[in-house]
C-alpha positions, 0 to 999 in steps of 0.5 A, a space after each residue: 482480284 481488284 486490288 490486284 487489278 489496280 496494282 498491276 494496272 497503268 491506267 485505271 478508269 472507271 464511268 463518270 458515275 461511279 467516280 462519285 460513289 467508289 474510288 477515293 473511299 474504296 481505293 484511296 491509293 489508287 488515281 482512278 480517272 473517269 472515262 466514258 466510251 461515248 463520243 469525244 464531242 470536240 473530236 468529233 464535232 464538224 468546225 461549224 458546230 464547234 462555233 455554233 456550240 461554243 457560241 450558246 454551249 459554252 462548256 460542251 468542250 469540257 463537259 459533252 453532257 451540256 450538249 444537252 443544250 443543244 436541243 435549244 439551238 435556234 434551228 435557222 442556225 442549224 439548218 444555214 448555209 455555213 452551218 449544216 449542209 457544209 459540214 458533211 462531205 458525201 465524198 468520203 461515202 459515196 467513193 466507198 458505196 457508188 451512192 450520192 448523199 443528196 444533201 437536201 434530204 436528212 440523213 442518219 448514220 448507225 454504227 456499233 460494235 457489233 459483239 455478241 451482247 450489242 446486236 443491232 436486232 
């Protein structure tokens, strides 16, 4: 079934881990890419992280498991004016919901696709 699989695909990818333990040796016929459900980092990261990031996280544009590093990051650089606070914009959230975001107190956001293995229990 996966030979049949990967003939009839465009596209094949498998985790980042596994590239490592079974494409070129199981299938070397196939181009079999490493993909990851995760954030796309560069995508998603606000401007002012992005400069922060690319200023002590060199490679986090190519590599989001570095972001690691950024647990490393001096918080007064965080926690600026131009830094943090800027980057988020309440507008967007409270248009949907009436609320206000109050920007002086940390807030987390939690979404996931929810099926029926992945409930948020």
């Amino acid at each position: 079934m996966t030979h049949l699989a990967l003939a009839f695909s465009n596209f094949v990818t498998v985790s980042p881990r596994n590239t490592a333990k079974c494409p070129d040796a199981m299938f070397p016929e196939f181009l079999i890419e490493a993909i990851t459900n995760g954030v796309h980092a560069a995508t998603w990261a606000a401007p002012a992280f992005q400069q922060l990031f690319d200023r002590y996280i060199p490679a986090w544009r190519e590599d989001n498991y570095s972001l690691r590093g950024a647990l490393g990051l001096p918080p007064e650089e965080i926690w600026a004016p131009t830094s943090f606070p800027n980057t988020i914009s309440s507008k967007p959230f409270a248009k949907k919901t009436g609320l206000k975001l109050d920007p002086d107190v940390f807030t987390i956001g939690f979404a996931r696709r929810a099926t029926g293995y992945k409930r948020a229990t």
